[in-house]
C-alpha positions as a printed NumPy array, in Angstrom:
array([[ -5.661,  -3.325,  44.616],
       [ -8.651,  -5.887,  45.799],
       [ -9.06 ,  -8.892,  43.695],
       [-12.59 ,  -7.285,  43.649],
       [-11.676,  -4.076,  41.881],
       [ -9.889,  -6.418,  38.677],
       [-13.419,  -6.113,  36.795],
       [-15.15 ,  -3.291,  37.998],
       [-14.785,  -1.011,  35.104],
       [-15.482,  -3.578,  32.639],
       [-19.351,  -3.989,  31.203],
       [-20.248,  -6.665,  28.992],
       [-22.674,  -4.362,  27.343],
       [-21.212,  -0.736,  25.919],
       [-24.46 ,   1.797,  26.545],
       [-25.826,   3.522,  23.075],
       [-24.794,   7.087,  22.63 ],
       [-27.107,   9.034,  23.559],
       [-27.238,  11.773,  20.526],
       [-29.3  ,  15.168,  20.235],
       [-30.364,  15.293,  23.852],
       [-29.092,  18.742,  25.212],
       [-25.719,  20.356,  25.242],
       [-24.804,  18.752,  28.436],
       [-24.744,  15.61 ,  27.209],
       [-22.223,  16.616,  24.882],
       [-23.756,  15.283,  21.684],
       [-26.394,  17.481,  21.446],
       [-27.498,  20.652,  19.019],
       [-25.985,  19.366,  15.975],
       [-25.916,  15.882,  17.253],
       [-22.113,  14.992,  16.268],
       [-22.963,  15.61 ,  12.919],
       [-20.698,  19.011,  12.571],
       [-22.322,  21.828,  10.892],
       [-23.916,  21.683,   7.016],
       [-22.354,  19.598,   4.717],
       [-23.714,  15.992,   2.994],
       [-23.174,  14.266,   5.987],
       [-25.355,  16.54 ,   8.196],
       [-28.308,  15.794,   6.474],
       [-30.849,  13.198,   7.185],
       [-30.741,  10.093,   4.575],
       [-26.748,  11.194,   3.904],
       [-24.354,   8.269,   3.44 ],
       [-25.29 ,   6.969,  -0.015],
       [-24.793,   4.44 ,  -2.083],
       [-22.047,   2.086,  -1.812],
       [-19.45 ,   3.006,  -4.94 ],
       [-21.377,   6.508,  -5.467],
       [-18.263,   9.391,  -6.266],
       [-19.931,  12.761,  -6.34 ],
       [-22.052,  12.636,  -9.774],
       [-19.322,  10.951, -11.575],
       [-19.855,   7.089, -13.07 ],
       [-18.923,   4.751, -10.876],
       [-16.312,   2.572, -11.411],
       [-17.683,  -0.252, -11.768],
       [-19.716,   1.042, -14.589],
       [-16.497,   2.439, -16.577],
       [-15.175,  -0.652, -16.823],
       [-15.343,  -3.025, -19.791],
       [-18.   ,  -6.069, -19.278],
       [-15.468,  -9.21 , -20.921],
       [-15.293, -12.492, -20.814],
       [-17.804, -15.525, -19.96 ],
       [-18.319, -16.051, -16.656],
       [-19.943, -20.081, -15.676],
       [-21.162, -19.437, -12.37 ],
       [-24.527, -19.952, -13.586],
       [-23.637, -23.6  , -15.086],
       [-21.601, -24.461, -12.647],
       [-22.142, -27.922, -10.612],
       [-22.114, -27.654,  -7.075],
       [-20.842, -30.768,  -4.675],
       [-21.174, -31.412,  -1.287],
       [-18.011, -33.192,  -0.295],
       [-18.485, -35.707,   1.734],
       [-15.019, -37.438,   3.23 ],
       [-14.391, -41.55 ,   3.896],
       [-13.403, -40.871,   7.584],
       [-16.52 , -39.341,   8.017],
       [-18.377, -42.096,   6.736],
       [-15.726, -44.797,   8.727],
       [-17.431, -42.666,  12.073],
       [-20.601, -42.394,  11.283],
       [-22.063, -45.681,   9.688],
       [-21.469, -49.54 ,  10.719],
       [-20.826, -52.248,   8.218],
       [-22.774, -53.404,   5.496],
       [-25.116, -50.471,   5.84 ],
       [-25.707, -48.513,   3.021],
       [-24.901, -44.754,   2.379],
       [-27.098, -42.279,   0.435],
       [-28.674, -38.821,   0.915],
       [-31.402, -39.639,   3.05 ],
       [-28.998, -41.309,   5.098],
       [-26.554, -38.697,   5.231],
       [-29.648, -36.161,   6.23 ],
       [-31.177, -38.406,   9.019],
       [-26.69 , -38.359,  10.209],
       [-26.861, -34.651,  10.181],
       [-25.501, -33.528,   7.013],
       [-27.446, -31.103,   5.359],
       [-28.114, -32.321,   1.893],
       [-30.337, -29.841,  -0.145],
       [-33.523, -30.857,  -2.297],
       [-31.795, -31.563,  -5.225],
       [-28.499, -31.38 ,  -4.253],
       [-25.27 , -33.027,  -5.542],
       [-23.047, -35.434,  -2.588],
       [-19.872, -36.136,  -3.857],
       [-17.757, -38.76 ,  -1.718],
       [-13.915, -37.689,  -1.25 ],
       [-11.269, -40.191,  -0.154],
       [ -9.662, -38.36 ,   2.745],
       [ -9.132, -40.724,   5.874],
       [ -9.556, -44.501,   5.551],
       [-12.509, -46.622,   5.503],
       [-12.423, -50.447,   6.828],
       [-16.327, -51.116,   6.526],
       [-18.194, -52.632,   3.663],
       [-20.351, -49.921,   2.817],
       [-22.543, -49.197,  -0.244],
       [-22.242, -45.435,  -1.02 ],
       [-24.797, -44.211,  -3.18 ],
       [-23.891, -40.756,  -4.59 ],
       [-23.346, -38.103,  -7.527],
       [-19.417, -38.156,  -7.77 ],
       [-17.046, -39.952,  -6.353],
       [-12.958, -39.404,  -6.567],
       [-10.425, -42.275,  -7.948],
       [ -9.397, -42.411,  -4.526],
       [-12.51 , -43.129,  -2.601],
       [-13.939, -45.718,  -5.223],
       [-10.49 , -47.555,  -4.449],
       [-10.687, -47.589,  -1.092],
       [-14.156, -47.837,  -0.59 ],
       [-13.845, -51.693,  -2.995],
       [-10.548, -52.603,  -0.56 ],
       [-12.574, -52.243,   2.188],
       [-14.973, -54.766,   0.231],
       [-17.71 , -52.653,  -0.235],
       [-19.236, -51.027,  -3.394],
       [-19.473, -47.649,  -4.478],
       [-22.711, -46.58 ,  -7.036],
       [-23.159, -43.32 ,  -9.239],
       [-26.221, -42.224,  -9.113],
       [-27.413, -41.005, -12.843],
       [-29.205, -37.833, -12.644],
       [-32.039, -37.176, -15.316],
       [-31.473, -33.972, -17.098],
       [-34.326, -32.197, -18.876],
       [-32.429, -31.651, -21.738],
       [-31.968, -35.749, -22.375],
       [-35.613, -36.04 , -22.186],
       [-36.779, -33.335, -25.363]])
């Protein structure tokens, strides 16, 4: 064997079957499909969950509980070691900030700072949440860390 041959039969691209185009290309006439049958029909497949007529599952089944997905608050974490690499001393951290550093903070959305890593900048961290861990470290290092109070509409009636 030539050290030629090693990737001959290899393609990066796999060609499309070619279906329905004569018998000799061996998908043709019924085009793989088999012969009658659901599945040989045009628009067969579905829907996802469908058994033959019957109610789907999902339907049978008892609707309980309270789910609070919908009330749920949403954080972006946001760790101390990534603020330790990304920000020099006495600047200060907030969500414009973290955007213009590459961290996609949403219109409206909630930045909470995390103490994983270590932090030996004084920083001022502006943000939603913080944990008991970052606040501590982020006041040994000498800096300060600030809660932002978001205005609810509720507060405001």
């Amino acid at each position: 064997m030539n050290i030629t041959d090693v990737n001959n039969r290899v393609k990066a691209h796999k060609r499309a079957k070619r279906i329905g185009r004569g018998a000799a290309s061996g998908n043709g006439k019924t085009a793989g499909r088999g012969h009658k049958g659901y599945y040989s029909r045009s628009g067969a497949g579905g829907l996802k969950g469908f058994i033959g007529g019957q109610s789907p599952l999902r339907q049978r089944l008892p609707k309980r509980g309270f789910n609070n997905a919908n009330f749920r608050t949403e954080y972006l974490p946001v760790n101390l070691s990534w603020l330790e690499n990304n920000f020099e001393a006495g600047e200060e951290v907030n969500a414009q900030t973290l955007a213009a550093h590459g961290i996609n903070v949403d219109r409206g959305g909630l930045v909470k700072i995390l103490g994983t890593g270590e932090i030996t900048k004084a920083l001022t961290v502006i943000a939603d949440a913080f944990s008991k861990s970052a606040i501590e470290k982020i006041e040994k290092a000498g800096g300060k860390a600030v809660v932002v109070k978001k205005e609810s509409s509720e507060a405001s009636e």
